[in-house]
C-alpha positions as CSV (number, residue, x, y, z in Angstrom):
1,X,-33.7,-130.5,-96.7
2,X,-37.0,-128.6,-97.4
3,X,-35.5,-125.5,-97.3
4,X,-32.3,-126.3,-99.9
5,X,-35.5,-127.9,-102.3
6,X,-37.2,-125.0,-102.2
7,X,-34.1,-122.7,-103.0
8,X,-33.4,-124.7,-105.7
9,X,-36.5,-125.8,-107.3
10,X,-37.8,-126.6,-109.6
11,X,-34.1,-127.9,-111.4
12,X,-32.5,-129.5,-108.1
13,X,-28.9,-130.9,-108.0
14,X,-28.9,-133.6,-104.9
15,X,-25.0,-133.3,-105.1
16,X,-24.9,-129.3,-104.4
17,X,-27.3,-130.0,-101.5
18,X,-25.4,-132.9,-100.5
19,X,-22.1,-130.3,-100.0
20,X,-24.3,-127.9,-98.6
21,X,-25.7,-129.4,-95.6
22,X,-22.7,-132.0,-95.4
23,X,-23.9,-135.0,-96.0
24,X,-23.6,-138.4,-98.6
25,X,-25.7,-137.8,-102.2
26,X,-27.0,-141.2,-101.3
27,X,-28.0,-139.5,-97.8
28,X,-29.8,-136.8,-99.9
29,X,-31.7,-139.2,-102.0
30,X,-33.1,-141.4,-99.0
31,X,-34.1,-138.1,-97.7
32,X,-35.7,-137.1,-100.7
33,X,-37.6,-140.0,-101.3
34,X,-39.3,-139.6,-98.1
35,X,-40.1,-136.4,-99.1
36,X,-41.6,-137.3,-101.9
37,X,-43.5,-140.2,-100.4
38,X,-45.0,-138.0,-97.6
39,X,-46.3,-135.2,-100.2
40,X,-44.1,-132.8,-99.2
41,X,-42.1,-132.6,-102.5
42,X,-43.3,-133.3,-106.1
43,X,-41.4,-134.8,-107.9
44,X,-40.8,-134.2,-111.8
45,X,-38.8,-135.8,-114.8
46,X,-35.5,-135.2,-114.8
47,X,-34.2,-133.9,-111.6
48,X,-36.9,-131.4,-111.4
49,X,-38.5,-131.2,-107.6
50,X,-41.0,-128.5,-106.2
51,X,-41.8,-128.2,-102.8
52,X,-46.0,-128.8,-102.3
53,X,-48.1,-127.2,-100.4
54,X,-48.1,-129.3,-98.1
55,X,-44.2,-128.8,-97.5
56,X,-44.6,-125.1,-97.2
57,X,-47.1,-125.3,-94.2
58,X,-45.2,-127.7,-92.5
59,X,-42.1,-125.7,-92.8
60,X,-44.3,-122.5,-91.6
61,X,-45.4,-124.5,-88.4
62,X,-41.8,-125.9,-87.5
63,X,-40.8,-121.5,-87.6
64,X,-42.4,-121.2,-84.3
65,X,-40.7,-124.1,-83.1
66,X,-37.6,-122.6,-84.1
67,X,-38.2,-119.5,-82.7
68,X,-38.9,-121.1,-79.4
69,X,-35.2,-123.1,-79.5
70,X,-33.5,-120.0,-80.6
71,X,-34.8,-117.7,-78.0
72,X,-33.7,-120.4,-75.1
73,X,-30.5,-120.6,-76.5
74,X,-29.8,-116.6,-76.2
75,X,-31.7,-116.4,-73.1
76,X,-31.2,-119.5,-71.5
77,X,-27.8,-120.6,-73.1
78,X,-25.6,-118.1,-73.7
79,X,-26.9,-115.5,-71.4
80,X,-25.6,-117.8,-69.1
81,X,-22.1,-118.1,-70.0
82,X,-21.1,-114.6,-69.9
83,X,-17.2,-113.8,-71.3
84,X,-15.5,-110.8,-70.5
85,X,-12.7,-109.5,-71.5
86,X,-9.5,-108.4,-69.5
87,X,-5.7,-107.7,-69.8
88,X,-3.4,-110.0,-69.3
89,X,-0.7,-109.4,-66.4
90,X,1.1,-112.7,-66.8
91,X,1.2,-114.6,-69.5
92,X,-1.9,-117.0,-68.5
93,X,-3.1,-120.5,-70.0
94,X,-6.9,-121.6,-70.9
95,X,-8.6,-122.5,-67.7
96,X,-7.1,-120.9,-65.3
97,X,-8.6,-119.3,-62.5
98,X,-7.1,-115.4,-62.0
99,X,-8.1,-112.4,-59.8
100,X,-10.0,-109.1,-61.2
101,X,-8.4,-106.2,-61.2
102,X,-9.2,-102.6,-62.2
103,X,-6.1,-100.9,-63.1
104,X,-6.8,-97.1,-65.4
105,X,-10.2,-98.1,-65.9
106,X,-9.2,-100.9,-67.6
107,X,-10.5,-105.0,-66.4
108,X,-7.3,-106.8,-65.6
109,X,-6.4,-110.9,-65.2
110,X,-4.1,-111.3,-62.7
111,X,-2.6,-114.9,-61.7
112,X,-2.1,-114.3,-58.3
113,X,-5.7,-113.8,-57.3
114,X,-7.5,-110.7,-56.2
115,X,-11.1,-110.1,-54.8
116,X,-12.8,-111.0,-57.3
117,X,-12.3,-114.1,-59.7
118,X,-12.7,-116.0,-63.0
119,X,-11.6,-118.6,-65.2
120,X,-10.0,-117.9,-68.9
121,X,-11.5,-119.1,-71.6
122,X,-8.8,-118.3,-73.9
123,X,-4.8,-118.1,-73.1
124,X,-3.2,-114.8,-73.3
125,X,0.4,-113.4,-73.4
126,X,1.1,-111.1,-70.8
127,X,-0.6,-107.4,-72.1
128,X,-3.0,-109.1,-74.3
129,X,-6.2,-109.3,-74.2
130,X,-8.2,-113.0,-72.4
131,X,-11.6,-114.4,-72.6
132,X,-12.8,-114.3,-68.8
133,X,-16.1,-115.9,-67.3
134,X,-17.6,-118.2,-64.5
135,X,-17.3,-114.6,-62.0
136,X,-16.9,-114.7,-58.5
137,X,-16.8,-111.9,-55.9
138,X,-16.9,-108.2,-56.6
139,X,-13.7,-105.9,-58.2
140,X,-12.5,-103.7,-55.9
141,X,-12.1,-100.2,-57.0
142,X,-12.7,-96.6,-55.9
143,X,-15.4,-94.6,-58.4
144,X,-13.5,-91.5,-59.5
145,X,-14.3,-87.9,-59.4
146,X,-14.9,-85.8,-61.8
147,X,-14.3,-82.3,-62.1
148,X,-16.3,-80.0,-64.0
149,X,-14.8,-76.4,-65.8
150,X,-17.6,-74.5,-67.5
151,X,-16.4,-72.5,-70.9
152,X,-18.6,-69.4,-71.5
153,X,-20.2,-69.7,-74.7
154,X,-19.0,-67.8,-78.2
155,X,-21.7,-65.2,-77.9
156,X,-20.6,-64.5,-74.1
157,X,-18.4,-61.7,-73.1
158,X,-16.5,-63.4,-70.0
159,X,-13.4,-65.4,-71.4
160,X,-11.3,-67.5,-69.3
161,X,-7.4,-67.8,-68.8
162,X,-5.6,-71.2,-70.3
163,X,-4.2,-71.8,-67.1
164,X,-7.5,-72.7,-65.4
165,X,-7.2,-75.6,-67.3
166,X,-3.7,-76.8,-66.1
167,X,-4.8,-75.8,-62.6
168,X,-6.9,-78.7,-62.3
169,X,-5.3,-81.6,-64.3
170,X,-5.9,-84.5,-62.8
171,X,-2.5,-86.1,-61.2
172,X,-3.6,-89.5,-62.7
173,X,-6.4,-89.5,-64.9
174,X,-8.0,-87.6,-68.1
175,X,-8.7,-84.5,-69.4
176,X,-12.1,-84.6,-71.5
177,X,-13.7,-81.7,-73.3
178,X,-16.8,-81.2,-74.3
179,X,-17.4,-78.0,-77.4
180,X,-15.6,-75.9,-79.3
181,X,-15.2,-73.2,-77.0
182,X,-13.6,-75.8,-74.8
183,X,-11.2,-77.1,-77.2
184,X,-10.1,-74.2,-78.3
185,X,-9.4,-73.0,-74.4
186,X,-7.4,-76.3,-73.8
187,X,-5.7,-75.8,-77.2
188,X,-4.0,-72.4,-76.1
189,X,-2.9,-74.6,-72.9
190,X,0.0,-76.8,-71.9
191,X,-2.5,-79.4,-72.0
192,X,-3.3,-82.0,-74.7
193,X,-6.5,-83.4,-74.2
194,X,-7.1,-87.0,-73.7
195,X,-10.5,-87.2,-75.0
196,X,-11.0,-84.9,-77.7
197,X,-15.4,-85.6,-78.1
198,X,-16.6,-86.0,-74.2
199,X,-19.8,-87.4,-74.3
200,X,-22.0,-87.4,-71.6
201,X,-22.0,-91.5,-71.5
202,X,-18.3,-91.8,-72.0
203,X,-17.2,-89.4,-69.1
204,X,-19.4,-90.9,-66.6
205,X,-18.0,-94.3,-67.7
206,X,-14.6,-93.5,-66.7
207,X,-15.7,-91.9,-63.5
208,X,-17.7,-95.2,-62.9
209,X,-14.4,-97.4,-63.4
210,X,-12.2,-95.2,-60.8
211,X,-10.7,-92.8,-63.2
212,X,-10.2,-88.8,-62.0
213,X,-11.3,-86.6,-64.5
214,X,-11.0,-83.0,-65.7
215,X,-13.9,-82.0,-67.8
216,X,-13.6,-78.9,-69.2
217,X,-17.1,-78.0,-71.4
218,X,-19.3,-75.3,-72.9
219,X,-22.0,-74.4,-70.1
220,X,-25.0,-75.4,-72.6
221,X,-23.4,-79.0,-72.6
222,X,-23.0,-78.6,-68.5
223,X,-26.7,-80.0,-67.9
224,X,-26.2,-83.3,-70.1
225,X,-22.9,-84.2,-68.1
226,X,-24.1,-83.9,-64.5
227,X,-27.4,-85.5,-65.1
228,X,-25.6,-88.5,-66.7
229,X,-23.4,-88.2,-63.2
230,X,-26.3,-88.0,-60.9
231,X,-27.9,-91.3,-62.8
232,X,-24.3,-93.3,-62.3
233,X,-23.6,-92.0,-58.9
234,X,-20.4,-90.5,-59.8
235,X,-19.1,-87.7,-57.3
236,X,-18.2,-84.6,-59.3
237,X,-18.1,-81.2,-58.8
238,X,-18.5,-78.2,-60.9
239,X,-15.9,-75.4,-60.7
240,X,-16.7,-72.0,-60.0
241,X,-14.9,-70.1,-62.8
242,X,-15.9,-66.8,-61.1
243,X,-13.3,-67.3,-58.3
244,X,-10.1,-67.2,-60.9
């Protein structure tokens, strides 16, 4: 109630606070005069209130109170009730309990159970997306490897063949390039790339969630990559362009 005076002042409208903060005008006036009684608010002639100074340091000292409630209810609260999301397999109600799945990287819900487990939060249609919490028990997946082609740079004189990139296409998974050398090389392939700006973080990601993939990169961007690897614990190898 403070606060909306003190927005408002010095010409208040007890009405608009009363929609506001959804309550009666008669609420707001009780309110108000208690305000008033405790030196919190001045009042003047003709709807005219101003928050004292009083008001202001009592508002100031209930901030840190605030703060207080609003870190335990990120921390504390919410941190607690962690949702995920995941594909549906089966067109799944609110409250069910499903199985985990990993299928192409991707969390799925399945209704016949799995290693892991969780209970919806939302209901879903079979291929959408549902709300997934209260976990139990680990996914089971396989990390996935990936494989690393270094591109020679512009200013280099070696210049590889197209088909080195074919060669090694994953037989399910992605083909991720990293430069402009690099795309142009796939480019002049029978390959289309399925992630045209391979970053470091978004490579290893897949690798981490059992996806095989082809990386084919400028050797400056090499370094970047395979440390991001190491630090995920993603097997991958580099390919020795030398031996084509």
């Amino acid at each position: 109630m403070l606060v909306e005076i003190a927005s408002r002042q010095p010409a208040v409208s007890q009405s608009e606070i009363a929609e506001t903060i959804g309550v009666t005008s008669q609420a707001v006036s009780d309110y108000v005069r208690d305000l008033v009684e405790s030196g919190y608010v001045e009042k003047g002639g003709r709807g005219r209130y101003e928050v004292t100074k009083e008001g202001v340091d009592w508002l100031i000292s209930r901030t840190d109170d605030l703060e207080a409630y609003l870190d335990h209810v990120n921390s504390d609260v919410l941190g607690s009730v962690e949702v995920d999301a995941a594909i549906a397999l089966n067109n799944v109600a609110e409250g069910t309990e499903v199985g985990l799945v990993m299928r192409d990287g991707v969390l799925h819900a399945n209704p016949a159970g799995g290693t892991a487990t969780a209970v919806t939060v939302t209901s879903a249609k079979e291929g959408e997306a549902v709300g997934v919490a209260d976990f139990e028990g680990v996914v089971d997946y396989d990390t996935g490897n990936v494989s690393v082609l270094p591109v020679p740079t512009v200013t280099d004189d070696d210049r590889l063949s197209p088909d080195m990139v074919s060669t090694h296409v994953p037989d399910e998974g992605l083909v991720a390039v990293a430069g402009t050398e690099a795309y142009s090389l796939v480019s002049q392939s029978d390959v289309d790339p399925d992630i045209r700006f391979g970053t470091a973080e978004g490579v290893a990601e897949a690798g981490m969630l059992g996806l095989d993939v082809l990386l084919v990169a400028v050797t400056d961007e090499i370094p970047r990559h395979t440390s991001k690897l190491r630090d995920r614990n993603v097997p991958h190898r580099v390919l020795d362009s030398d031996a084509f």
